[in-house]
SEDO-193058 format. One record per residue (C-alpha): residue number from 1; x, z, y. Coordinates in Angstrom, 2 decimals, m for minus. Layout:
NUM	X	Z	Y
...
END
This chain:
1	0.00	0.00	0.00
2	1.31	m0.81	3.53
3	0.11	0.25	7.36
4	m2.21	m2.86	8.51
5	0.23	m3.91	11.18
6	3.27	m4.08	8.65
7	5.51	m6.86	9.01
8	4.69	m7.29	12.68
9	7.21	m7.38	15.29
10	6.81	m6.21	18.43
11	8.87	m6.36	21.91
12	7.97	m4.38	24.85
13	9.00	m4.41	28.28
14	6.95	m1.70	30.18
15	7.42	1.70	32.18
16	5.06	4.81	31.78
17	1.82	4.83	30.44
18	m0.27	1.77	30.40
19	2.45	m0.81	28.14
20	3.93	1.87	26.03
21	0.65	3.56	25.32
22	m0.25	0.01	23.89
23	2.88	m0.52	21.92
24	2.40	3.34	20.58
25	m1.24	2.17	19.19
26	0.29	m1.08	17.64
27	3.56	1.21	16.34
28	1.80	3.97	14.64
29	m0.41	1.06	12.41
30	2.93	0.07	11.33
31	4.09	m2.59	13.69
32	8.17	m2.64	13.82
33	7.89	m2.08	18.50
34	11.30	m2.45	19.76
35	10.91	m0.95	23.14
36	13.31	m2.63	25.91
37	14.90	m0.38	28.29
38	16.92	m0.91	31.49
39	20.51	1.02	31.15
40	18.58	3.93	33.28
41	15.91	3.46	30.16
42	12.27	3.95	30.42
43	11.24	5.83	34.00
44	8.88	7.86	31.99
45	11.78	9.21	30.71
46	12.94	11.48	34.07
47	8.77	13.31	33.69
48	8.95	16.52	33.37
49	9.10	18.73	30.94
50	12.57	17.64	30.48
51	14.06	19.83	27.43
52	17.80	19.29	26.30
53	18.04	16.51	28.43
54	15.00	14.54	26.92
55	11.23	14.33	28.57
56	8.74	15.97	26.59
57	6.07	13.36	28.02
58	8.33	10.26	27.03
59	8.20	11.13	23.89
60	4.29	11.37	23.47
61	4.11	8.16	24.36
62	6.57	6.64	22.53
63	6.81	7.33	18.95
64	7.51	5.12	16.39
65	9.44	3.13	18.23
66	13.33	1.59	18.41
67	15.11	1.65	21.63
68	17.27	m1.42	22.70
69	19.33	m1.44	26.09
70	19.08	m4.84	27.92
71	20.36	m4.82	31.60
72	18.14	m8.06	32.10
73	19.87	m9.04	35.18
74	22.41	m10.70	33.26
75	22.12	m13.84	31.21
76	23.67	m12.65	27.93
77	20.75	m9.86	27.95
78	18.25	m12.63	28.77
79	19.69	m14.76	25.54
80	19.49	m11.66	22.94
81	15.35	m11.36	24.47
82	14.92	m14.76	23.41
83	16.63	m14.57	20.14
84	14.66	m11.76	19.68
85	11.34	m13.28	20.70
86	11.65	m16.08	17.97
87	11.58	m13.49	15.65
88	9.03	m11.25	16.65
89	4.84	m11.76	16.89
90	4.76	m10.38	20.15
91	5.81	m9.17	23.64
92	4.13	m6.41	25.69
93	4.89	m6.84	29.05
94	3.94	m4.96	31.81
95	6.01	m6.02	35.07
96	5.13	m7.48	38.52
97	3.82	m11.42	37.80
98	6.38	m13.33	38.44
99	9.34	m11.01	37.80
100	10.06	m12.55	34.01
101	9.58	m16.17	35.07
102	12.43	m15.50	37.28
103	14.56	m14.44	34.73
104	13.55	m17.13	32.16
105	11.66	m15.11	30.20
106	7.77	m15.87	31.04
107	5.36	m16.98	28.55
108	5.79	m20.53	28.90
109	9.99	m19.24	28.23
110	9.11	m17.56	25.45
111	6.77	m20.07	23.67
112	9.29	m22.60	23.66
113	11.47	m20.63	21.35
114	8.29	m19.59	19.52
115	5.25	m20.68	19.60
116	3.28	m18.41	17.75
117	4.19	m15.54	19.76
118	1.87	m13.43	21.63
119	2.71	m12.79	25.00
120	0.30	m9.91	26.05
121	0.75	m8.78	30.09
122	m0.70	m5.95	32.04
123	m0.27	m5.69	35.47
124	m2.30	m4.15	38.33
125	m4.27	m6.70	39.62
126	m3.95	m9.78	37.34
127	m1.78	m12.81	37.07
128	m3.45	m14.72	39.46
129	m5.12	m14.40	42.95
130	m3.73	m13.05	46.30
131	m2.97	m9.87	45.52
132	m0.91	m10.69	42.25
133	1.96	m9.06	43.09
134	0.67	m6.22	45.10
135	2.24	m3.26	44.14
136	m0.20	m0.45	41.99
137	m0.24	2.27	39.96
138	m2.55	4.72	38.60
139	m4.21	6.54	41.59
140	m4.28	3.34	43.29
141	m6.08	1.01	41.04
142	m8.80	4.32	40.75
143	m9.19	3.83	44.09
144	m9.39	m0.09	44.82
145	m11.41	m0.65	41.91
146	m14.32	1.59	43.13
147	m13.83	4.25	40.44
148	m12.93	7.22	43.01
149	m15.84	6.33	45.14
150	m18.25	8.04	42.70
151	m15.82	10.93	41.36
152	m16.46	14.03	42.90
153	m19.80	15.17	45.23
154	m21.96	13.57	47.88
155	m20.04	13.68	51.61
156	m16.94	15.05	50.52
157	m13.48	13.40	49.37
158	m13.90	11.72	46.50
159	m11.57	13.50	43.54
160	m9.59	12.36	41.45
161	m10.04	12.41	37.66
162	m7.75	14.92	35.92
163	m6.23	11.92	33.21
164	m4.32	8.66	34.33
165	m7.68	6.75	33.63
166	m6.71	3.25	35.00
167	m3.37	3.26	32.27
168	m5.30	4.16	29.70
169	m8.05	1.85	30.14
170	m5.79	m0.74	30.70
171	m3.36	0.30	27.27
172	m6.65	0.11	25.43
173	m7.56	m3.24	26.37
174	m4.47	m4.81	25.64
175	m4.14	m3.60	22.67
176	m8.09	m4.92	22.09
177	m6.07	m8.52	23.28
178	m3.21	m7.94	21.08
179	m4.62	m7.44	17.68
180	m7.68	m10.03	18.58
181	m4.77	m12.79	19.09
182	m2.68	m11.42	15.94
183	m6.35	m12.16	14.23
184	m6.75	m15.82	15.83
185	m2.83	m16.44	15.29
186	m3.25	m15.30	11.19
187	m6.30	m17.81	10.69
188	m4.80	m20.91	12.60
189	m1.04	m19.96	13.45
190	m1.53	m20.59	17.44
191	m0.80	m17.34	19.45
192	m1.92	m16.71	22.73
193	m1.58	m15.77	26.22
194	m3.32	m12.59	27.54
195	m3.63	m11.48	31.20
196	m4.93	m7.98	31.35
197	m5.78	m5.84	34.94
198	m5.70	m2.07	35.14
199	m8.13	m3.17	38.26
200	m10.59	m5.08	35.82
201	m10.29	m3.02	32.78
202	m11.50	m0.09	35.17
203	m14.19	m1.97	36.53
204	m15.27	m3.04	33.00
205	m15.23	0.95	32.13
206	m17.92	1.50	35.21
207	m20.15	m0.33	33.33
208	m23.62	1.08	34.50
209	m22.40	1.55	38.12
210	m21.40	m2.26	38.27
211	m24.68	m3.08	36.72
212	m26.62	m0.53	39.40
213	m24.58	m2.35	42.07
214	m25.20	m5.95	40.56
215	m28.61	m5.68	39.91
216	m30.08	m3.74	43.01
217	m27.35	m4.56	45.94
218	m27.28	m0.80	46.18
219	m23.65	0.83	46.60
220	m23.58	3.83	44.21
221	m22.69	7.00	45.22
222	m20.93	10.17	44.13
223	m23.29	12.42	42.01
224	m21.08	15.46	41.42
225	m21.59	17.16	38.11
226	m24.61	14.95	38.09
227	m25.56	12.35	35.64
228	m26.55	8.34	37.34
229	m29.39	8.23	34.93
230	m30.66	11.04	33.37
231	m31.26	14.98	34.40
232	m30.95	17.40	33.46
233	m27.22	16.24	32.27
234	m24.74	17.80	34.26
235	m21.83	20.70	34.12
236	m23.88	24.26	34.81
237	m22.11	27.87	36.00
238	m23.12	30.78	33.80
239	m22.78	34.53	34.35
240	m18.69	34.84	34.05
241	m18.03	31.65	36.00
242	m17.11	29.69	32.97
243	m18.96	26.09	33.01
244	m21.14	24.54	30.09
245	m21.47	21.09	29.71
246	m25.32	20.26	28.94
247	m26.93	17.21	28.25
248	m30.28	16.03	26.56
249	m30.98	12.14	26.38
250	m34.60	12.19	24.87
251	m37.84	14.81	25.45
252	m37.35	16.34	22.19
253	m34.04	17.82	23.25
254	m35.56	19.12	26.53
255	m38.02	20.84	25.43
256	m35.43	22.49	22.52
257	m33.53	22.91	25.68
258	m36.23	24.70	28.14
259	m37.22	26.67	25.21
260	m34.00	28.27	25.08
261	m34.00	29.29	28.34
262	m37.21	30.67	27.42
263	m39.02	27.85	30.20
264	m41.78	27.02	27.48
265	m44.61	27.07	30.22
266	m42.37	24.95	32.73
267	m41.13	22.34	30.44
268	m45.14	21.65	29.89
269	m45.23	20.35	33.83
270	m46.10	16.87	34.13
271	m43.09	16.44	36.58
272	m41.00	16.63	33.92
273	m42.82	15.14	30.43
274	m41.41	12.12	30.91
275	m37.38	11.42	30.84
276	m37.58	8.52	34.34
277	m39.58	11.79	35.69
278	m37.33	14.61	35.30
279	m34.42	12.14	36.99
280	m36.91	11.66	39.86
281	m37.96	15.43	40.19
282	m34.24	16.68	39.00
283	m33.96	18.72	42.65
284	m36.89	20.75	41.15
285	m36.26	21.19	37.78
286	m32.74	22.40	38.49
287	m33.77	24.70	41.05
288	m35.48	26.41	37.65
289	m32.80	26.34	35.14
290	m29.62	26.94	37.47
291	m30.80	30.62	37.88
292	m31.90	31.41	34.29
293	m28.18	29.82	33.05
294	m26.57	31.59	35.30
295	m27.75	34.92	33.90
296	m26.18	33.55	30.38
297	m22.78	34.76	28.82
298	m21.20	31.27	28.55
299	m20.42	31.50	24.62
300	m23.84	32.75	23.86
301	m25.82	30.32	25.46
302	m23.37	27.20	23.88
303	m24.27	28.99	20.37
304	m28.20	29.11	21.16
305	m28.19	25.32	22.28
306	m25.82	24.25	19.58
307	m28.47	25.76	16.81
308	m30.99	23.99	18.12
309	m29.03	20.73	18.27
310	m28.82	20.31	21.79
311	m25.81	18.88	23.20
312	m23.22	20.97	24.93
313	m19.89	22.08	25.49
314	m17.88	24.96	27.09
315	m15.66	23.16	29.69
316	m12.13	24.28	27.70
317	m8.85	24.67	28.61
318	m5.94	23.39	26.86
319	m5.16	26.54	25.35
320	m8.59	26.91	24.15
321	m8.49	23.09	22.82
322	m5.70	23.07	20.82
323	m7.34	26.83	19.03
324	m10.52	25.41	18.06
325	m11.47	25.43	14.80
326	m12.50	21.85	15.35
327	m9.19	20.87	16.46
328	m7.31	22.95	13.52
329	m9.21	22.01	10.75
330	m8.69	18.05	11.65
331	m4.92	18.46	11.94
332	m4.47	17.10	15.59
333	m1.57	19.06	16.41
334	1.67	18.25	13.86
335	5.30	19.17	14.22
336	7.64	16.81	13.82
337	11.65	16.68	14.45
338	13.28	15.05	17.28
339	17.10	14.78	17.32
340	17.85	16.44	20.63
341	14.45	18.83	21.08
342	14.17	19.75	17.17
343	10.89	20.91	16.22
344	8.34	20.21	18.76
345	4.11	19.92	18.76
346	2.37	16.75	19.36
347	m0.63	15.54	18.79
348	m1.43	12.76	16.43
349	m3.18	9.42	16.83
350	m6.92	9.74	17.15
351	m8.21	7.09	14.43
352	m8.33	7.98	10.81
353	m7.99	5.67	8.07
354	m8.91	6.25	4.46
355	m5.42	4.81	3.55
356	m2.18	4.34	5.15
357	m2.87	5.06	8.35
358	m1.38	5.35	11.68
359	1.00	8.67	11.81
360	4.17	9.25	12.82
361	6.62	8.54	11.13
362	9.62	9.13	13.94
363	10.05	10.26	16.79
364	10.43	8.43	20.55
365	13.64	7.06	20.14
366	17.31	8.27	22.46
367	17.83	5.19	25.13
368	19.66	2.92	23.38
369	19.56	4.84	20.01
370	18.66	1.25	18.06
371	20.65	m0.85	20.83
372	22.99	m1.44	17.58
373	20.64	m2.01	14.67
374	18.66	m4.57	16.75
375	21.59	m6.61	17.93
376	23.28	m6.70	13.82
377	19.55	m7.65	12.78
378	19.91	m10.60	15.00
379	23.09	m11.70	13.96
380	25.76	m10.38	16.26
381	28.76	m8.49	14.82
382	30.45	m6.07	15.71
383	33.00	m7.16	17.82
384	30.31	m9.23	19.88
385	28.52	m5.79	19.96
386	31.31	m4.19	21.76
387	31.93	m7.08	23.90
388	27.98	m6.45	25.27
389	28.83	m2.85	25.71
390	31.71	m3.77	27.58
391	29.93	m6.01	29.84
392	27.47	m3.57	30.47
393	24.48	m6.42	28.77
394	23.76	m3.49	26.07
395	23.77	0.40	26.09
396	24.17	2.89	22.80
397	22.88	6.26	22.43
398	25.35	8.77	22.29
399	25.17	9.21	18.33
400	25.25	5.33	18.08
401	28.57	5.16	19.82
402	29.88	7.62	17.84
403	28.80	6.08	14.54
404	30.25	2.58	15.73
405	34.10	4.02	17.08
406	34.18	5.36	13.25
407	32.89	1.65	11.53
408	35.75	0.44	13.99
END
């Protein structure tokens, strides 16, 4: 049995979250990702925590995967990309358009010395259009694709969310692109070109606000803690000033809801039968339950709705996360060994697989700790190794240089 990416290669050229959280997802279903670092390596890799010299967020986003050193300013690092790229399947890249035509090594390069390859790009706002190559990263693609201007509540700043949203929506759809093409290029051997935008990918996430917006001309507005649609579905403040997370979708789970609260004889008012109706009247209704939840011990009430089925959720902290019996029971948290922080917590990738699945199977790799095993796969010896060293084209981790002054 094999991982379902096995026997793919993968090259990636990207910095912090949005390229390498895509070659992570394609690495831990078995793809062979050779991540391509500057000499100064990843820029993810100066985020704190930084632990015996090595960041601590670097390496959750980068497991599974080889390091190779390229200083791609120089034309002996641009040849050993495109000897690589006629062996691989495909290249992540997730620079400024333009910047890898420059250096001979856009798709149209790249698909001359092999045409099957997929050449998957991420950028802020696209490949094309006037602001191509305008400079953006996460907080600013939140805010220029409209997702800020509903975060947070009515007349105030909006606030930003607490999770780099725009990278992550953005890693998620080009993976989507990747393994789509790796389907297409199986069935008729043609790979493909794909142009993904942390801009669009955030606007396709605002699905129903797009569609509010689209459909009615109206520009929609911060709600809070409140839901667009329905009501009562919102974060609520109970007697310890801890917030619970409620939400009912249907009448059934209102009136389980109410009835917990002990609001039998209120959840009987015509103004809120209906579920359009309690959205229209939600003012009212809240102005009921707010001051019977806040009477509630926050762990109590979460186990009364729970019974009952209705949805709901302590807001948690990390600590409180990671000690769930949930959490425990499902394994999310394993230890694994890194050669410069030892034994160190992570968490594991979210998708399970009845068989030979994604897991992690090493750590995020030293800059340059592969620089050598990459360059021998593709046919340079040793001597021409050194000679790239030398020249500054290449970079080895420290126990790679090591390893290679003994094999001199």
């Amino acid at each position: 049995m094999t991982k379902p990416l096995a026997g793919i290669r993968v090259i990636e050229l990207a910095n912090f979250i949005a390229g390498p959280l895509c070659g992570t997802l394609l690495a831990d279903m078995g793809a062979d990702v050779i991540k391509i670092e500057p000499p100064g390596g990843d820029m993810s890799r100066a985020t704190p925590p930084i632990r015996n010299g090595e960041s601590v967020s670097f390496t959750a986003l980068n497991r599974n995967k080889r390091s190779l050193v390229l200083d791609l300013k120089q034309p002996d690092a641009q040849e050993v990309m495109r000897k690589l790229a006629a062996k691989s399947d495909v290249f992540v890249e997730a620079n400024r358009p333009g910047a890898l035509e420059k250096m001979g090594l856009g798709a149209e390069h790249l698909k001359a010395v092999n045409p099957k390859i997929i050449y998957t790009s991420v950028s802020g706002f696209g490949q094309t259009g006037p602001d191509r190559r305008r400079a953006g990263v996460n907080l600013i693609i939140e805010a220029f694709s409209g997702v800020l201007s509903v975060t947070g509540a009515p007349g105030e700043m909006p606030m930003r969310p607490g999770v780099q949203t725009a990278d992550v929506f953005g890693a998620l759809f080009a993976t989507y692109a990747t393994l789509a093409s790796l389907v297409g290029a199986a069935r008729n051997g043609e790979g493909r070109i794909a142009d993904i935008s942390l801009v669009e990918a955030s606007i396709a996430a605002a699905a129903w606000e797009a569609a509010e917006y689209l459909e009615t001309n109206k520009v929609p507005q911060p709600m809070g803690n409140r839901h667009r649609l329905t009501a009562p579905y919102q974060l609520f403040e109970t007697s310890e000033k801890r917030y619970v997370a409620i939400g009912m979708p249907n009448n059934m789970l209102f009136q389980k809801f109410m009835q917990v609260l002990g609001l039998d004889a209120e959840a009987a008012d015509p103004r809120f039968a209906a579920y359009a109706n309690r959205k229209i009247n939600e003012d009212v209704l809240l102005a009921i339950v707010e001051p019977v939840i806040r009477k509630r011990q926050s762990g109590e009430l979460e186990a009364a709705l729970m019974e009952v089925g209705v949805p709901c959720a302590r807001v948690n902290n990390f600590q409180e996360v990671f000690e769930h019996p949930q959490i425990k029971a499902r394994d999310v948290v394993q230890q694994i060994e890194h050669p410069r922080l030892g034994a160190m917590q992570v968490t594991r990738n979210p998708v399970l697989l009845d068989h030979d699945g994604p897991d992690i199977a090493r750590p995020a790799p030293m800059l340059g700790e592969h620089s050598e095993e990459i360059l021998r796969e593709l046919g340079y010896a040793l001597a021409a190794i050194q000679e790239l060293v030398a020249k500054g084209v290449t970079k080895l981790a420290t126990a790679a240089k090591a390893q290679m002054t003994v094999a001199e």
